[in-house]
C-alpha positions in Angstrom: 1.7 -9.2 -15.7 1.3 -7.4 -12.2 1.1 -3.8 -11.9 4.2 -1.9 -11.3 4.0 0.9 -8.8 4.6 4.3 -10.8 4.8 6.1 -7.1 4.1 5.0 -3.4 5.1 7.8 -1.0 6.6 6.5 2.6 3.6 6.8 5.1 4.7 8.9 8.1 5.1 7.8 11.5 2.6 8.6 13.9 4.2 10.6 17.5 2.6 6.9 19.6 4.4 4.9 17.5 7.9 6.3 17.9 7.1 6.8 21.5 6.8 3.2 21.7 9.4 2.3 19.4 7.6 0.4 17.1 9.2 -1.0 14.0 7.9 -3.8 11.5 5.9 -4.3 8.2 1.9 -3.1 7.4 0.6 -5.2 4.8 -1.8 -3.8 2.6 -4.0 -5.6 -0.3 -4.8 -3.0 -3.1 -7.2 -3.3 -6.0 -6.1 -1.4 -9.2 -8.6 -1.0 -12.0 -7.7 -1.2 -15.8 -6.4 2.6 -15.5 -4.0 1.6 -12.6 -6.1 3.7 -10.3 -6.2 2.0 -6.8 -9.9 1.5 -6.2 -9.7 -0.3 -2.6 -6.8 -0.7 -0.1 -7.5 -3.4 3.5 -5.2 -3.7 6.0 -3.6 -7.7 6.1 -1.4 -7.1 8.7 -0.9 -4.6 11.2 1.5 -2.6 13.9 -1.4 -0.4 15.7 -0.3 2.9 16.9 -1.7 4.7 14.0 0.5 3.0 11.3 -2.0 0.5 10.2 -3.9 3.9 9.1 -0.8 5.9 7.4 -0.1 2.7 5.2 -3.8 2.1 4.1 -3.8 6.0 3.3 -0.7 6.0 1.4 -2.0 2.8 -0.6 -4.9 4.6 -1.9 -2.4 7.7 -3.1 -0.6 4.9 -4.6 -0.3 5.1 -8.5 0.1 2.1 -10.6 1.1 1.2 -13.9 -1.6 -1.1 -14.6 -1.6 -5.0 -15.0 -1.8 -6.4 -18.3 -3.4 -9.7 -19.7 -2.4 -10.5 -23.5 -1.3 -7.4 -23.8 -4.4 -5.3 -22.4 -4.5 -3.8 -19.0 -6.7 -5.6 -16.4 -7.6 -5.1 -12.8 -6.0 -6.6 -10.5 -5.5 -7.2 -6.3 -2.1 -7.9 -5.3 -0.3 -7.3 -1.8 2.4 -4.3 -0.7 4.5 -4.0 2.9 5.1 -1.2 3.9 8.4 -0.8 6.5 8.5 1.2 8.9 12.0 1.7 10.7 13.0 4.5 13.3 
C-alpha cells in the first residue's frame, strides 16, 4: 500500500509569480522511509518563479503515514502535484 499523506501544508506563492500570473501544477517525487519521514523530495515538473522551490520545501515538511508491504511499513518513492491557483 502507498503512503497516505498525514499533512502537506499549501506552499505559498512567491510576489514574481503572482506578478506574472502564473498558475499550474509542481510535481514533486518524495521518498518516505519506514517511519513515514520524507527522506528526499526532486522537482519532476516545474513553473519557475520560485514555486518549483516552495513545493520541494513543503514536500520535505510533508508527513506521511508510511507505506506498508504484508502488513509492515516500507519505504517508498511515489509522486505529489502541487496546484497552484491565484
Amino acid at each position: 500500500m502507498k503512503p497516505r499523506p498525514k499533512s502537506i501544508s499549501q506552499p505559498a506563492y512567491t510576489s514574481s509569480a503572482r506578478e506574472a500570473n502564473v498558475e499550474g501544477k509542481v510535481r514533486v517525487e518524495v521518498s518516505v522511509d519506514e517511519s513515514g519521514h520524507v527522506t528526499a523530495a526532486r522537482l519532476l515538473s516545474g513553473l519557475g518563479y520560485g514555486l518549483d522551490e516552495a513545493a520541494l520545501e513543503a514536500a520535505r515538511r510533508a508527513s506521511f503515514e508510511p507505506g506498508t508491504r504484508c502488513g509492515k511499513p516500507v519505504a517508498a518513492t511515489f509522486s505529489i502535484a502541487m496546484r497552484f491557483s491565484l
